[in-house]
C-alpha positions as CSV (number, residue, x, y, z in Angstrom):
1,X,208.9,155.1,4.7
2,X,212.6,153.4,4.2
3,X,214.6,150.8,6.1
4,X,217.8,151.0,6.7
5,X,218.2,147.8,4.7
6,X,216.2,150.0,2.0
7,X,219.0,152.3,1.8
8,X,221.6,150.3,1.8
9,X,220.3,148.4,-1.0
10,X,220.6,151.9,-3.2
11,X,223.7,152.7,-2.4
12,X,226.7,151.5,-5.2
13,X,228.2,148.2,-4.7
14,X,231.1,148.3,-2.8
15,X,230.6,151.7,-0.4
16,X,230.1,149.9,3.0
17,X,231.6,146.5,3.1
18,X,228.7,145.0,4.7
19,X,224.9,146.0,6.6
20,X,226.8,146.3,10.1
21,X,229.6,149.0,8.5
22,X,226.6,150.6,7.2
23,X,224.3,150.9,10.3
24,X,227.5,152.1,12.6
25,X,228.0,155.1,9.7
26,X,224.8,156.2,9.9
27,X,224.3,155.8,14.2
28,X,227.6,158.0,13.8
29,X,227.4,160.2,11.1
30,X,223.6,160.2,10.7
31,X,221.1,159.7,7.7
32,X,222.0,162.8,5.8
33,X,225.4,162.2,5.3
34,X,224.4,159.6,3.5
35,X,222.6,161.2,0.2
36,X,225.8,162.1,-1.9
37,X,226.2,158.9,-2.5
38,X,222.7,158.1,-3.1
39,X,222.1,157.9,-7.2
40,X,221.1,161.1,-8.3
41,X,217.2,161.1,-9.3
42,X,216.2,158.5,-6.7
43,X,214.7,161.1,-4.4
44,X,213.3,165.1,-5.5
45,X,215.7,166.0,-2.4
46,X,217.6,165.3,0.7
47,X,214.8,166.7,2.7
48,X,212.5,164.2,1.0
49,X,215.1,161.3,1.6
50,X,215.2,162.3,5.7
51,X,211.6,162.8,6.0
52,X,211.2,159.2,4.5
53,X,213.8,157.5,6.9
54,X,212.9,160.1,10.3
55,X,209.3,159.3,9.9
56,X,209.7,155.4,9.8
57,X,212.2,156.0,12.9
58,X,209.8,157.8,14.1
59,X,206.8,155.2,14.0
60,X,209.1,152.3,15.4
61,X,210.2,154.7,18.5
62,X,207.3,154.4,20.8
63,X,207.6,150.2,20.4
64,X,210.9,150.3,20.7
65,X,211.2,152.3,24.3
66,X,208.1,149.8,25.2
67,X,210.9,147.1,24.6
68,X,213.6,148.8,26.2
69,X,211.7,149.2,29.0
70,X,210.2,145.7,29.4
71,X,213.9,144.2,29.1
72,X,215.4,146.8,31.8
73,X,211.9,145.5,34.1
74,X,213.0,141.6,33.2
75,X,216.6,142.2,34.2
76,X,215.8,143.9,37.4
77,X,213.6,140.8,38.4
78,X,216.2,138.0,37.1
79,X,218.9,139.8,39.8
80,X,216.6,139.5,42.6
């Protein structure tokens, strides 16, 4: 399973000036534009890359709507 810091760490020096750059390409553009510039032999295929990424997204989803929700609940409260 691969962090986004993961991939950003394989990708050459110098394509996204920074983490941030990176994260807002991939929100935008999504993970799979991202494998062209991936160094060739790193993965067997794209589809392997994705499925690496999507099931770590995947994993972190449930907690993450948990959070979500619990911070939407707190802000309710706070403006009462």
């Amino acid at each position: 399973m691969l962090e986004i810091e993961d991939i950003y760490s394989l990708l050459p020096e110098g394509t996204f000036s920074n983490i941030e750059a990176f994260k807002n390409y991939v929100e935008t553009a999504g993970i799979e534009s991202i494998y062209p510039a991936i160094p060739e032999g790193t993965f067997s295929s794209e589809e392997a890359f994705v499925k690496l990424y999507k099931k770590k997204k995947k994993l972190r989803s449930p907690f993450r709507k948990l959070v979500l929700r619990i911070h939407s609940n707190l802000l309710r409260v706070m403006s009462l």
